[in-house]
N, C-alpha and C positions, 0 to 999 in steps of 0.2 A: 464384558459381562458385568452385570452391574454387583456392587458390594453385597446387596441382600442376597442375591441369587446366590453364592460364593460363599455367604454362610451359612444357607441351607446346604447345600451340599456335603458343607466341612459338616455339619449337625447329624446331616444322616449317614455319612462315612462313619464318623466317630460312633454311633448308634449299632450302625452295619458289625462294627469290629467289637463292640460291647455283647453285642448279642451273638457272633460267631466263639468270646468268649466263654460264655454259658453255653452254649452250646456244646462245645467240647467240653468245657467240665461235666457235664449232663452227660456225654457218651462214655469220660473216661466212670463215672462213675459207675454206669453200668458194666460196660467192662468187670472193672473190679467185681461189682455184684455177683456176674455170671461165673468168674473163674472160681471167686471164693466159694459158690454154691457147688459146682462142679466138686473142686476140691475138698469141702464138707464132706457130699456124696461117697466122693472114693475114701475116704479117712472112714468115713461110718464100715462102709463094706468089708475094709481091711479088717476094721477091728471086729466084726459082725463073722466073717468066715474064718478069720486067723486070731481069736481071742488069746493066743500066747506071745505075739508080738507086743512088745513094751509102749508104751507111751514113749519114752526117752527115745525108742527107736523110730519112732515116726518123725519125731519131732527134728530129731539129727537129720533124715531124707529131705524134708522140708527147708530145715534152717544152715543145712552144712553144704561144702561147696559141693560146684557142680562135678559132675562124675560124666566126662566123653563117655565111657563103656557105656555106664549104666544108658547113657542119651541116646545111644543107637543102638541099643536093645531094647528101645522101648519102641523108637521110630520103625525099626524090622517088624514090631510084635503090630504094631497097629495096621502096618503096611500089609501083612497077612490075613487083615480083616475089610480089608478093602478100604483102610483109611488115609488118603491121600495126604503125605507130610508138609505139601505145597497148601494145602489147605488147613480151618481151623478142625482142632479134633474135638472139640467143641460145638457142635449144628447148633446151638441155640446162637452163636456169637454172629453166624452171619445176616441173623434177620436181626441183629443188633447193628452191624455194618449197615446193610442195606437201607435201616433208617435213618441212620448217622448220617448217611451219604443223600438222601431226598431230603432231612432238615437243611442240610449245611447249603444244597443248591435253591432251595425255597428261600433261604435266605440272602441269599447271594441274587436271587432275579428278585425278589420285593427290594434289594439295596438299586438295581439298575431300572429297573420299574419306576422308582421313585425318584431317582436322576434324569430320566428321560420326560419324567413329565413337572420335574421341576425346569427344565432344558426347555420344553414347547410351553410351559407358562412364559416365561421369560422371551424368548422368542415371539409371542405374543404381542407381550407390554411392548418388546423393543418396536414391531411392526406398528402399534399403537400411537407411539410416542414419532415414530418417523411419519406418518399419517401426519400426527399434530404441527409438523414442523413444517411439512409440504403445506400445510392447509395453512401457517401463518404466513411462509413466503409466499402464498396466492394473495394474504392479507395484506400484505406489505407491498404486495406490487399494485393491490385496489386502493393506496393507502392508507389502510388501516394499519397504526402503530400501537394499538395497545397491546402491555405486556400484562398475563396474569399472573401476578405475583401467588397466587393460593396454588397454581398449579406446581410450582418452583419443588423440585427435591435436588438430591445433592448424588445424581448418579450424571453419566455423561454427556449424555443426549440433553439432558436439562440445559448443562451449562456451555451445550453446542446454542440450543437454543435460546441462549443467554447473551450468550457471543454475537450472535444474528440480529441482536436484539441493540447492541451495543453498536454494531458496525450500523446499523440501519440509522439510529439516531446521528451518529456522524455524518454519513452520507444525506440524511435530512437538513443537517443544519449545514453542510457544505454546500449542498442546495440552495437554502433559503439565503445564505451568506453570497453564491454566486447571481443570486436576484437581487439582493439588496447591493451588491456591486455592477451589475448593470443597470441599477437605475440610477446610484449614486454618479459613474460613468455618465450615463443621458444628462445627469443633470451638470455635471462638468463640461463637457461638452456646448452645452449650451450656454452655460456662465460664460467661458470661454469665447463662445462664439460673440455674445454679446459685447464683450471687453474688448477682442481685436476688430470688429465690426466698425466701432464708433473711429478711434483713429486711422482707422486703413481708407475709411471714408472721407478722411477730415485730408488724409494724403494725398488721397485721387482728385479732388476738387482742386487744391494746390499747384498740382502739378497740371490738371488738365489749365489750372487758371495760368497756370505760366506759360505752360504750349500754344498756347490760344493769342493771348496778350504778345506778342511782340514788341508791343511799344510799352509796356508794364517799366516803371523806373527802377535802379539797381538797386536802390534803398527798398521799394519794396520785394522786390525778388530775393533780397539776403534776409527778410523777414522771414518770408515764406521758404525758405530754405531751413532757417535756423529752426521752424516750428517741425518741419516735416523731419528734420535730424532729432529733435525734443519725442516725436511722435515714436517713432524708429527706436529708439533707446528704449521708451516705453514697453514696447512690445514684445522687445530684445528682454527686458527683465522680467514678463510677464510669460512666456515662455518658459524662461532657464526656469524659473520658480514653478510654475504647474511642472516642469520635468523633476522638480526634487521630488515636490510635494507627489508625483505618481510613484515614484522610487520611493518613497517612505510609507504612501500608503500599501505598496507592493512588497514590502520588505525585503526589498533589493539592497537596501544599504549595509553596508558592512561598516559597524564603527567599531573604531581604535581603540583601547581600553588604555587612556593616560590618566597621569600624573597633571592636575591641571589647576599653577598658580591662579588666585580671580585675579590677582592686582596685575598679573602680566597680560591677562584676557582684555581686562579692563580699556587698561592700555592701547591695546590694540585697536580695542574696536574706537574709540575715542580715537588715533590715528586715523581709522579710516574715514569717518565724520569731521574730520578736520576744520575743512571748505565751509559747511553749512552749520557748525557752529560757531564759524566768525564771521560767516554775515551777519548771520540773526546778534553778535556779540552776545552769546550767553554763555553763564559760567558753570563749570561742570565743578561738583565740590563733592570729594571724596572723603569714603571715612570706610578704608577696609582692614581687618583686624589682620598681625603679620601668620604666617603660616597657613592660609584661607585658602583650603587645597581641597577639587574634587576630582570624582574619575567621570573619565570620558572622553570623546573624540574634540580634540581641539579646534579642526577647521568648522566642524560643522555645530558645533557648539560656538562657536567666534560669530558665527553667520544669527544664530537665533539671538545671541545677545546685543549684536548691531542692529537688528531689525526693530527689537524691543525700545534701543537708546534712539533708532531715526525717528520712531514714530514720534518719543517724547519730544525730539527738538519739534519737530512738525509740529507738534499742538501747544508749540507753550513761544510764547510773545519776545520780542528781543528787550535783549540786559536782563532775563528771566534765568533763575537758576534750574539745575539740575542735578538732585543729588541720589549718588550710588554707594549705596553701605552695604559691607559684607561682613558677617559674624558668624564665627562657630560657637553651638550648644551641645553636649551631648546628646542629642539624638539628631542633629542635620548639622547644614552647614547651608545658610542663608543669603542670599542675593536681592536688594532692594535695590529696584530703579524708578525715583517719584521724579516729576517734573512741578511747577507752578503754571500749567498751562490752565485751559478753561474748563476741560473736566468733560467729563463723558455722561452722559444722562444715562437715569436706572436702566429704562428697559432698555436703552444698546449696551449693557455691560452684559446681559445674559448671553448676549449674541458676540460680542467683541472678538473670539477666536474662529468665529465659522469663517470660512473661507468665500471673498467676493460679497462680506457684509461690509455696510459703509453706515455708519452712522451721522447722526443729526451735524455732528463737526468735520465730517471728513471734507480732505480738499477734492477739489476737481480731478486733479490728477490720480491719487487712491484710486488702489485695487481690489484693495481688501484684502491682502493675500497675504503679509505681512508676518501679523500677529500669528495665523494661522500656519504658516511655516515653521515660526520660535515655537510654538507650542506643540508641533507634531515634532521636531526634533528633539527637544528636550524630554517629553513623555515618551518617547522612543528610546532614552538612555536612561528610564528611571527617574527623574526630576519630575517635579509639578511645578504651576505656574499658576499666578491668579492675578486681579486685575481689579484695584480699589482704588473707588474717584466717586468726589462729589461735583456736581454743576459748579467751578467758578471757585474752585479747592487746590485741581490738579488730582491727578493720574499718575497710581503706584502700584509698579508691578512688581511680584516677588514670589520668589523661584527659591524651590527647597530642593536639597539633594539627600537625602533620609541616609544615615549613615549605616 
């Protein structure tokens, strides 16, 4: 039942009980009137047929205790005039009663009168308001989602239909969220298809050329081997990577919440670039501040910071350096990785993180996939990443962890 209805009733209860008070004050009053008149009457009489009885003597019957004899000599005396002791000896008192008793139910049925139709007002509004809710879920399934705010009170039904209102927008945008993930899907798929297309094609030509060729010489068949093994690894990393990258977009991943030195990360990932930093002979020059500690999952945090350092060796020329500085501020704790490579031109740096984008320098072999992996892992553990380079500058990337 709603609040308002609930304090009209407390209103006219309280009402109901004020006026059944007056009421009885109003009957005791009479009362009193009648008995006092009655009683006048017989005191006049007394002293009207028996002018030798005292004042003082009347007044003592009146005001002094009660007297059993006297009580039932008076009940005998009345009882022998046909007046009933179960009844008043007093006849004017019972058409005092009998009003007493039609006020007091008069007002007892206008208190239930007035509950009962404060009960089917209510009743009413609630059918009203159930009406409005049916009629917006018809709305909602035409979809129409507007809410009117002017209609808004603060009884139940409202904030049923408030709730309706709330689930409805979630349900819409998990909608629109599962459309904009099946297109994003179509368009993965298709990247995809494109990326393993071209090698799978460069395989089958290979191999059909070797099948074919019998007389083909071993010098060129360990070519054609070595290319189809280069192709193969390709595909092998271009896979495992769209499976992170679906597991991240899916947030399927579960990361570790560590403790994680940058100089031991560092480390590491420079370890795994070993090979390809000393072909190219370029030199890696550090400059990380001691205690340079963030939280996060270590393996896959190791993997975004490798990807970041291969691309730079990839873009930057041999005996060309490479430098990684780390520094704590009071509000983060900062990670710089610049190269002296050739630099990235303006408008591929807007695109630099999309996934399967290649810009004006990428090599042949690029996937695009890269960048796009360090940046979905790290903004997945809280970190940001950005990407500053001029044409013929070098390329500097740098990743805050906000503390």
């Amino acid at each position: 039942m709603k609040k308002s209805s609930v304090i009209i009733i407390c209103i006219i209860s309280i009402i109901g009980i004020l006026a059944m008070i007056v009421a009885t004050k109003y009957e005791y009053d009479r009362y009193r009137e009648e008995y006092n008149t009655v009683i006048f009457e017989i005191i006049g009489n007394i002293k009207e047929k028996y002018p030798n009885i005292s004042d003082e003597k009347i007044a003592v019957i009146l005001n002094g205790e009660k007297n059993q004899e006297s009580i039932n000599e008076g009940k005998n005396l009345l009882e022998r005039y046909g007046i009933d002791s179960s009844e008043s000896a007093i006849l004017n008192m019972e058409s005092v009663y009998n009003q007493s008793l039609i006020l007091n139910s008069l007002i007892i049925l206008m208190l239930l009168l007035l509950i009962i139709l404060v009960n089917i007002i209510y009743k009413y509004k609630e059918k009203k308001e159930i009406n409005k809710i049916t009629k917006y879920i018809r709305d909602i399934n035409d979809k129409n989602y507007e809410l009117k705010i002017k209609e808004n009170a603060e009884d139940e039904l409202t904030n049923l239909r408030n709730e309706l209102y709330k689930i409805t927008l979630m349900l819409r945008e998990q909608a629109e969220n599962s459309e904009k993930d099946k297109k994003n899907l179509a368009i993965s798929l298709s990247d995809i298809s494109h990326q393993i297309k071209t090698p799978l094609t460069s395989i089958t030509i290979m191999l059909d050329e070797i099948k074919e060729n019998s007389e083909m010489d071993e010098l060129t068949k360990q070519k054609f081997l070595f290319e189809i093994s280069r192709q193969i690894e390709q595909i092998s990393f271009l896979t495992i990577s769209l499976l992170k990258l679906s597991k991240l977009d899916a947030e399927a991943v579960k990361f570790n919440n560590q403790n994680i030195r940058l100089e031991n990360l560092i480390n590491d990932a420079i370890e795994t670039l070993e090979i390809p930093i000393e072909i190219k002979k370029q030199n890696i020059l550090k400059n990380i501040e001691k205690d340079c500690c963030v939280q996060g999952d270590y393996k896959w945090t190791l993997e975004a910071i490798t990807n970041i350092l291969k691309n730079c060796i990839e873009h930057t020329g041999e005996e060309k350096n490479i430098y990684i500085n780390a520094k704590n501020t009071n509000m983060y704790t900062e990670l710089e990785i610049r190269d002296e490579g050739e630099g990235i031109d303006e408008e591929d740096i807007k695109h630099i993180f999309e996934r399967f984008y290649k810009g004006k320098n990428s090599q042949e072999n690029s996937f695009g996939i890269g960048l796009a992996l360090s940046k979905s892992i790290l903004e997945n553990q809280g970190a940001t990443i950005n990407c500053y380079s001029k044409l013929g500058e070098g390329t500097s990337f740098k990743i805050r962890w906000i503390k």
